[in-house]
Each structure stands twice: as structure tokens, then as C-alpha cells.
C-alpha positions in Angstrom: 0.0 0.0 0.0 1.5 3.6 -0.9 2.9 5.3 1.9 1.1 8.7 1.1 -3.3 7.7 0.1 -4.9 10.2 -1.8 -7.1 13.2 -0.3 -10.1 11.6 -0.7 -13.5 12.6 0.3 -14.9 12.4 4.1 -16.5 8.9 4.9 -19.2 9.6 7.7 -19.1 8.4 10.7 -20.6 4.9 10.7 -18.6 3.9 7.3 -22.5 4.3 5.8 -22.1 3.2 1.8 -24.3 4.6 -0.8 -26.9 2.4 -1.9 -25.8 1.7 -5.3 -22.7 -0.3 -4.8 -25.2 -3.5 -4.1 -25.3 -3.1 -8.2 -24.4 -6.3 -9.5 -22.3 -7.3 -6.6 -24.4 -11.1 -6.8 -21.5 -11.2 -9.9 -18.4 -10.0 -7.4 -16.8 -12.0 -5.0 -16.0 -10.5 -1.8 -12.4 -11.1 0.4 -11.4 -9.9 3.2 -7.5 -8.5 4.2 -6.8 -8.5 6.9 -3.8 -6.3 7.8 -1.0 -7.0 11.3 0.7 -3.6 11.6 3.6 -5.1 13.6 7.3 -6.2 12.8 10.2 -7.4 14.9 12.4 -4.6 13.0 11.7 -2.2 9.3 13.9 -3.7 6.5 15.6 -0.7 4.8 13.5 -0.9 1.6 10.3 -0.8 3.4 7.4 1.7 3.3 4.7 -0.1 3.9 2.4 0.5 7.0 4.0 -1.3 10.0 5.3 -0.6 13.2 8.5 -2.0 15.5 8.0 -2.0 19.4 10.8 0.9 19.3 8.4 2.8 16.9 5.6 2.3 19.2 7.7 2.4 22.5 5.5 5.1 24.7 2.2 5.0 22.9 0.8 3.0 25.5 -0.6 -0.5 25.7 -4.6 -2.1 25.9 -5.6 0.6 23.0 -4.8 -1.1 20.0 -1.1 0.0 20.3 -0.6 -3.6 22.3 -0.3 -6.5 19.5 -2.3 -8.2 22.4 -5.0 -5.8 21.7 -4.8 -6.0 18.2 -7.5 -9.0 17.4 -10.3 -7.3 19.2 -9.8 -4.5 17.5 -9.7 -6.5 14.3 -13.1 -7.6 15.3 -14.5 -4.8 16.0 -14.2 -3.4 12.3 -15.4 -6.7 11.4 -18.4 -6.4 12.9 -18.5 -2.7 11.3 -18.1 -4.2 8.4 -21.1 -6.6 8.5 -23.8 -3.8 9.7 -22.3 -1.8 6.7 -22.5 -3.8 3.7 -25.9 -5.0 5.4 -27.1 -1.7 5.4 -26.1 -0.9 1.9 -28.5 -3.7 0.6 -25.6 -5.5 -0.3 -26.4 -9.4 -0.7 -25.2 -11.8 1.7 -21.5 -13.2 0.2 -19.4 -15.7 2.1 -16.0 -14.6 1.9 -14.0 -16.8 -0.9 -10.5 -15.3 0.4 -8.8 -14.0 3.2 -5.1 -12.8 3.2 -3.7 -11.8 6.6 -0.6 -9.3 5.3 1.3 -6.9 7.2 3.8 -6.3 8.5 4.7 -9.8 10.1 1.1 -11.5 10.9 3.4 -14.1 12.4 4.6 -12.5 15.3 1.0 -12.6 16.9 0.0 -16.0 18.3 -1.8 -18.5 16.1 -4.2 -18.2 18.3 -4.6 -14.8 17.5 -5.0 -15.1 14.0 -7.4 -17.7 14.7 -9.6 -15.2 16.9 -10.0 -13.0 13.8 -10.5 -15.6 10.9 -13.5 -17.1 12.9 -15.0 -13.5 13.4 -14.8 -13.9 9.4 -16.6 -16.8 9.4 -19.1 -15.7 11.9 -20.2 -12.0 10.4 -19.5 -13.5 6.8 -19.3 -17.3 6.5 -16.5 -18.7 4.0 -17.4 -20.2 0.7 -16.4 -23.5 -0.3 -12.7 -24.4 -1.0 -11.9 -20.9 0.6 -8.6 -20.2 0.1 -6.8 -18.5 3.3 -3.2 -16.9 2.8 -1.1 -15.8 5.9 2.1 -14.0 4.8 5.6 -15.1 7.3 8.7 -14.3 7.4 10.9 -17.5 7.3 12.4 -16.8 10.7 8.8 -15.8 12.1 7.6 -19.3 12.0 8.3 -22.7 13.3 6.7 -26.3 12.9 4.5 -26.5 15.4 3.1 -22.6 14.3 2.1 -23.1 11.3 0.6 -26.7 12.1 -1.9 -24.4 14.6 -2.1 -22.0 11.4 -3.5 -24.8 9.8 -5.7 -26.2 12.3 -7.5 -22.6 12.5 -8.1 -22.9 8.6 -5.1 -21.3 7.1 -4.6 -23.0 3.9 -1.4 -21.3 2.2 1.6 -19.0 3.6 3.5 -16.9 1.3 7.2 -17.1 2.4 9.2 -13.7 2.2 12.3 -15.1 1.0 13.5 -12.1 -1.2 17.0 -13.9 -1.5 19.1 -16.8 -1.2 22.3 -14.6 -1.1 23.2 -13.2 2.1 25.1 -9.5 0.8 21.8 -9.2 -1.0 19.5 -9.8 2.3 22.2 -7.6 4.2 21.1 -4.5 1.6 18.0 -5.1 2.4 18.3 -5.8 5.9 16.3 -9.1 5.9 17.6 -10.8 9.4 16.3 -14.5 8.3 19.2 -16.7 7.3 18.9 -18.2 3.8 19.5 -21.7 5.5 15.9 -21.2 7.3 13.9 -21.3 4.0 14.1 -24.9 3.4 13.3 -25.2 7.3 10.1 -23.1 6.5 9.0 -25.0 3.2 9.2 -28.0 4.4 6.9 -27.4 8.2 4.7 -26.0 5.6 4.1 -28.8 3.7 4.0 -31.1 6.5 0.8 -28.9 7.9 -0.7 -29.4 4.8 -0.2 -25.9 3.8 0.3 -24.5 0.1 3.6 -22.5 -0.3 4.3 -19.3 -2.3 7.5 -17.9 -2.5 8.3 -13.7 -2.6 11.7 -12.7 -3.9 13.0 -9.3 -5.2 15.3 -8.2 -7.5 17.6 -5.6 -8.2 19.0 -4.5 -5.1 21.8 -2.5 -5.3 25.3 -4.7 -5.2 22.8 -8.1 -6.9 24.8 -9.6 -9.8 22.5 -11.0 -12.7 24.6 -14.4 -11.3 22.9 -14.0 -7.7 19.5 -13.9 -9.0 19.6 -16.9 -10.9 21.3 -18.5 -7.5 17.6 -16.9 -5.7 15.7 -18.2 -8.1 17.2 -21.7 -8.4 17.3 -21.8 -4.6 13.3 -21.3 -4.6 12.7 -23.4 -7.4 14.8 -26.2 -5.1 11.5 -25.7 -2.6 9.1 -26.9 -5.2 6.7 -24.1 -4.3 3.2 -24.1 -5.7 3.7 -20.1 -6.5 6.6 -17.6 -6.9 6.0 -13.6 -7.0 9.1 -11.8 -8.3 8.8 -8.3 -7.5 11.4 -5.5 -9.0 13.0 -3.4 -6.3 11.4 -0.3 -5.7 13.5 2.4 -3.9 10.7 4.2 -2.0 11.5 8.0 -0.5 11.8 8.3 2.8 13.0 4.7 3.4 16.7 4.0 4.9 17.6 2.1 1.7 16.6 5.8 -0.1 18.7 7.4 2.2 21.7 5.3 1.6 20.9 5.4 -2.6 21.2 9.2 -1.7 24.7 9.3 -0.1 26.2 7.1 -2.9 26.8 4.5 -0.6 24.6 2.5 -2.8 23.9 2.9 -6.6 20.4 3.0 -7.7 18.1 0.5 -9.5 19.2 0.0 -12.9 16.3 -0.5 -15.4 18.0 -2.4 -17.9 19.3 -4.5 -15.0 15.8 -5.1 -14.0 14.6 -6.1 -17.9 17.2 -8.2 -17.4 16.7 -10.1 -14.5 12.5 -10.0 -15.0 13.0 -11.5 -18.5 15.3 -14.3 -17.0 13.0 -15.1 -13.9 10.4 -15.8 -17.0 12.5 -17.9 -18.4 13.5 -19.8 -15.4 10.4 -20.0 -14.0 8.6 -21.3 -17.2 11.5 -24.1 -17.7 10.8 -25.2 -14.0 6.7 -25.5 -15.3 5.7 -22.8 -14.1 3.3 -20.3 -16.0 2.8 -16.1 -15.5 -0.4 -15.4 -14.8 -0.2 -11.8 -13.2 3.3 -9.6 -14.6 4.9 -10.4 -11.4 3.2 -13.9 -10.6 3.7 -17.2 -11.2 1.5 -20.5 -10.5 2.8 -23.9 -10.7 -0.9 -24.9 -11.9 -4.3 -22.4 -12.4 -5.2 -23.3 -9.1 -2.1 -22.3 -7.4 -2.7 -18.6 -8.4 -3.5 -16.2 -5.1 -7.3 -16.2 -5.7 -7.4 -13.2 -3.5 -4.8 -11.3 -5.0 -7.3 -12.3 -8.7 -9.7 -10.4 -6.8 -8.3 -6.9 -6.8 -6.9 -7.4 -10.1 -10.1 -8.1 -11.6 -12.0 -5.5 -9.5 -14.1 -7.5 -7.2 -14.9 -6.4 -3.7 -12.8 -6.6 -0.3 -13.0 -5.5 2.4 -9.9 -4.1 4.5 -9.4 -4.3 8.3 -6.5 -2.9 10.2 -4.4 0.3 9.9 -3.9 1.8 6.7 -6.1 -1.1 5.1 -7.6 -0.2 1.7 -11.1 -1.9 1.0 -13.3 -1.5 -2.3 -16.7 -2.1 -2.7 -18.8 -1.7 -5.6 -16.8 1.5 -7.0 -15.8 2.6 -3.9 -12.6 2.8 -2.1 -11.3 4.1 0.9 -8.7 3.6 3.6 -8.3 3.3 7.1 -6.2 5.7 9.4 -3.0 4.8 9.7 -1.2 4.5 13.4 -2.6 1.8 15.4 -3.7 4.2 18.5 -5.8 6.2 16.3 -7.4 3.2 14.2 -8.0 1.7 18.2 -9.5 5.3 19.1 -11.8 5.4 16.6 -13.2 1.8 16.9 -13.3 2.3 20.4 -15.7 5.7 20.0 -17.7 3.2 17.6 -17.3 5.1 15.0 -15.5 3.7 11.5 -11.8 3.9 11.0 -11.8 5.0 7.9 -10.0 8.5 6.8 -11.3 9.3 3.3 -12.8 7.8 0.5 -13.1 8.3 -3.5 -16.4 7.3 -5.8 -14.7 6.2 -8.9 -16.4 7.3 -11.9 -17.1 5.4 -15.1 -14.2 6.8 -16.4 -12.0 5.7 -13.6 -13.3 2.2 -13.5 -12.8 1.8 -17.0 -9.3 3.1 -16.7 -8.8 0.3 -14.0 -10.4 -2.0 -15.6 -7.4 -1.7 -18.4 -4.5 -1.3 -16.4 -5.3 -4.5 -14.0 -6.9 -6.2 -16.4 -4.1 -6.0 -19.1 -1.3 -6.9 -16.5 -3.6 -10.8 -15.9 -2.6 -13.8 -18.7 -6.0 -13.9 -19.2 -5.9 -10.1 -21.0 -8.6 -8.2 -21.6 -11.7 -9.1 -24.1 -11.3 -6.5 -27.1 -15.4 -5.6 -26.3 -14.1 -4.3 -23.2 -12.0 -1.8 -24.8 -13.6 1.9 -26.3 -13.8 1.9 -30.1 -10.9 4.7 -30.0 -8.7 2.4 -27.5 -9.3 -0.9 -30.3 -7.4 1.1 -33.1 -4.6 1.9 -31.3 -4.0 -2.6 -30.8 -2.4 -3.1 -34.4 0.1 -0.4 -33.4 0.9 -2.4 -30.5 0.6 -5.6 -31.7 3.1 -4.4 -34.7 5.7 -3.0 -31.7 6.1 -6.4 -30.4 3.4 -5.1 -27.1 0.3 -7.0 -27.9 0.7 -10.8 -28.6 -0.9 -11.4 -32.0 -2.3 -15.0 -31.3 -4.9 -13.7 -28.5 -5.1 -10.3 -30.7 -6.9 -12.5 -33.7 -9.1 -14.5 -30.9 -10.6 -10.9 -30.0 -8.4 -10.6 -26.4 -5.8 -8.2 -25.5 -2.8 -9.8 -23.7 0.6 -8.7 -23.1 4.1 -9.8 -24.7 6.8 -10.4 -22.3 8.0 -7.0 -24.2 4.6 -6.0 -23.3 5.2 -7.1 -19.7 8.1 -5.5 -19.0 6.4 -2.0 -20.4 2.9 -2.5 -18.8 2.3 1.2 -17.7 3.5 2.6 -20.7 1.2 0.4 -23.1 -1.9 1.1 -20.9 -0.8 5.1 -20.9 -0.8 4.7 -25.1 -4.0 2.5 -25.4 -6.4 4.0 -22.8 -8.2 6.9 -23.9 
């Protein structure tokens, strides 16, 4: 989640949604995330919503502050949650994913955890085959956590590994060792869980040599699903600061065609297939559902500090720090700080730029008349595949891949 949300509008007090977002939600599925604020320590590329005990040191404990006090609080916007989407005529949708994110959900107790996926199952009830991702750090977990994971429904952790080289965790001030990844993986499987794998690449001082060692270390797990993710140097971060000194160079972005178009390779040698730019699935059904959700615009909802949610062409996003997200549930009133109605015009926009990053593409009817004469131009670039093109669907090149933003900035309208 960005580390700056836009302004937004005001979202009154009881999180009240306008009427017209029940609108063919029967056709949406509906996941919940459900967002853990808290980390052991900030890795120096990191900008995403979370909090050490040193960050939080003074702030007080039993408000929300506590990660004690976190799960009720959790529940508590859950139960918002319900009487909102209730209230907005919105029909009754068991949750078909949950993905517990942070942070580190794994430094709360199992049990934890546990207390807030029942209150899913309580306000929402979970569909069939639900699928139930909790993300981990490798040295966050141990055999006999993620067997209680599992017994409280979990059914798949997504591993940060990042790395198998250590100067390349050291940059990025990862503190698991490498050896713990096979550790991890394999308590995983025993529990019966499925096992993604997160890496990044292009970190400053990462030779084109050490990413193939990460990615034939991962491949070595015989994961179900791998997410490669290219290094973003984010302002404000320690990484940025160091990039900023010229202790460190900065992200290269022929380094990181390089290194995206050889994962691809890799990857697809090893059977695996790309089915979001940055995701990869041993098998369709090893794809992150819920992540599926967002990109094709269905509705979540999302608890916890910072937590974006979208419903029905709305979105908004909670308050940040954990005391005032505790504050405000505690006053019973909704912890969201703004909100923004997209428009036709936006939704369409979204619709093409998520759309257009899936496998799956985009079916050309879904495009404007304007946007559908600018394909042959992309198809003719090397952007567009031309097999899909002649079916009537839009879908990316690996060319195309690695230029995403830019195609969607010439085709949309």
C-alpha cells in the first residue's frame, strides 16, 4: 500500500455506503485482508504500513497499540463491516478469500489469527474451497506454528524469501538466514499448507549471477507459486537514504529487464506459467485467488491500519497509526480516513490497467472503439501478442510485460 493515500472525500461516521454499490455485486466475489501492523524490526526498503516496538515504545498498551490488543480491534471493524455492507443492501457473500498481510502477521500468536478468521466466518461465513493466505517471514515461523495456522483454517503461507544470497539480504536488511527457508517450506508442507515464495530483485550490489542463485534456490522448494517483485527504492525509506549518499547505486532499469526477462525464463522451464506480470503458478489453481480479486475488480473489504477496501466503485482507507485506528473503533465510529467514488471513467481506466497486467488479458469488447485502433500499433511493436489479438483478447508480450504502464498510458483513452 502507498505510503502517502490520496485526499479523498470524508467517509461519515458509521462507514454508511451509498446504496448503489449493491449493483451487481451477486457477480463480485467478496475477500477480506486483513492487515497486522507489527514487525520485529523495518527492513531498509520498506514503506509499507508497519510498526516495531521501538516505533511504538510510549504509545501505550490495551488501545490497539498492544499487538495483544490487536485481534479485538480487528473484530470490531469486522463487525463494522457486516452492519455496513448489510445496510447498503448488499447481498449476503461468504468470503471466498482471506489474506492476513502486514507487517509480520506471524509474530501474533496462532491463536490470534485464529480469533480474527472465525470472526470472518461468523459475520461472513466462508465459501467452499476458501482459500486463506497468511504472509511469514521464514524466521517468524516454526513447525509447530504453522501446524496451529492450519488447524485454525489457514490454507497457504506466502514465504518472504526475497533472497538466497546473504550480501543481498544484508542490503536489504532481511535478518532470516537463507539456511531457514528450506526449514520453513518443508513445516509448511508437513501442515498441509500451500507454499508461495516472494523474492525481489535488483537490489543495489545483486549480480544478474545471484539472481539466478535466488531463483534456483526457490525453485529447489518446489513451491506451488513464486512472485518476483522488482526493487522499488521508496523516499523516505533507509535504503533511499543510503541510494542518496552514494553508498549504494540506484536500481538499474535495464538491469531489471534483465533479471524480469530471465526469472520468466527460469520460472517457465521449472513449469511454471505467469499469470499476473509479477506472478507465477505452478498450476491455475495455485494462483493467489485473492490477489485475482483486486486485479479483476471484485470487492474486499480491509481491516487494520492503513487497510484499503473497495466495494462496488468505492474505495477508501483506514487511518494509519494503530492508536488512532484503536480510538476510533473504540468511539464506535469507522476507522476510515477518506474515501473516492470512482467514476465510469476511472473504473474503466482500472479496468485496463489491471486487467491488461492478468494472462488472461482483456476481451477486445471491453476496450472503447478509439482504444481498439490503437492494438495493431501495439501488436506491430512487439506489445500485444498477435495470437490472443486474432481471438478478440488483449494480452501482453513479455515485451509487453516489462512496459505495462507505458502500453496502458498509449492505449487508454
Amino acid at each position: 500500500m502507498p505510503s502517502t493515500p490520496p485526499e479523498g472525500e470524508p467517509v461519515p461516521p458509521d462507514g454508511a455506503l451509498p446504496a448503489w454499490v449493491a449493483e451487481g455485486a451477486a457477480g463480485r466475489a467478496f475477500g477480506v485482508y486483513l492487515h497486522v501492523p507489527f514487525c520485529a524490526v523495518r527492513c531498509g526498503y520498506c514503506d509499507f504500513n508497519t510498526y516495531t516496538p521501538s516505533e511504538l515504545a510510549g504509545t501505550g498498551t490495551g488501545t490497539g497499540v498492544d499487538p495483544a490488543a490487536f485481534p479485538a480491534r480487528a473484530v470490531a471493524e469486522l463487525d463494522l463491516a457486516a452492519r455496513v455492507m448489510r445496510a447498503a443492501g448488499l447481498p449476503d457473500r461468504p468470503a471466498s478469500t482471506v489474506f492476513v498481510g502486514g507487517g509480520t502477521p506471524t509474530l501474533l500468536p496462532a491463536a490470534d489469527l485464529g480469533v480474527m478468521l472465525a470472526a470472518v466466518r461468523d459475520r461472513f461465513g466462508l465459501a467452499d474451497g476458501v482459500e486463506v493466505t497468511v504472509e511469514a517471514n521464514p524466521d517468524s515461523v516454526t513447525a509447530e506454528s504453522l501446524a496451529a495456522l492450519a488447524a485454525h483454517g489457514v490454507t497457504r503461507v506466502s514465504l518472504g524469501m526475497q533472497s538466497a544470497v546473504g550480501h543481498v539480504l544484508a542490503t536489504l536488511d532481511r535478518t532470516h538466514d537463507p539456511g531457514r527457508v528450506p526449514e520453513a517450506v518443508g513445516w509448511a508442507r508437513a501442515a498441509g499448507l500451500s507454499v508461495s515464495l516472494d523474492l525481489i530483485y535488483g537490489t543495489p550490489g545483486e549480480t544478474l549471477d545471484d539472481w539466478r542463485r535466488s531463483l534456483d534456490a526457490a525453485l529447489a522448494r518446489r513451491p506451488d507459486h513464486v512472485s518476483a517483485y522488482a526493487l522499488v527504492v521508496e523516499p523516505g525509506t533507509r535504503l533511499s537514504a543510503r541510494v542518496r549518499r552514494g553508498e549504494l547505486p540506484g536500481t538499474d532499469e535495464d538491469d531489471l529487464a534483465d533479471k524480469y526477462e530471465l526469472a520468466d525464463e527460469v520460472l517457465a522451464a521449472a513449469g511454471f506459467a505467469w499469470y499476473e506480470v509479477s506472478n507465477w503458478a505452478r498450476s491455475p489453481r495455485d494462483a493467489c485467488r485473492h490477489n485475482l480479486g483486486y486485479w479483476r475488480g471484485d470487492d474486499w473489504w480491509g481491516v487494520g491500519p492503513g487497510a484499503h477496501s473497495h466495494v462496488g466503485g468505492v474505495r477508501w482507507w483506514n487511518v494509519r497509526h494503530p492508536a488512532d485506528y484503536a480510538t476510533r473503533l473504540g468511539s464506535g465510529h469507522s476507522p476510515a480516513q477518506a474515501r473516492e467514488r470512482l467514476d465510469a471513467a476511472q473504473r474503466h481506466t482500472e479496468r485496463v490497467l489491471l486487467g491488461l497486467r492478468l494472462a488472461e488479458g482483456l476481451p477486445l469488447k471491453d476496450l472503447t472503439e478509439s482504444e481498439r485502433t490503437r492494438l495493431p500499433a501495439l501488436v506491430g511493436r512487439g506489445f500485444i501478442a498477435d495470437g490472443p489479438y486474432s481471438a478478440d483478447r488483449a494480452v501482453l508480450t513479455r515485451t509487453g510485460r516489462l512496459l505495462a504502464d507505458a502500453v496502458v498510458r498509449d492505449l487508454v483513452d
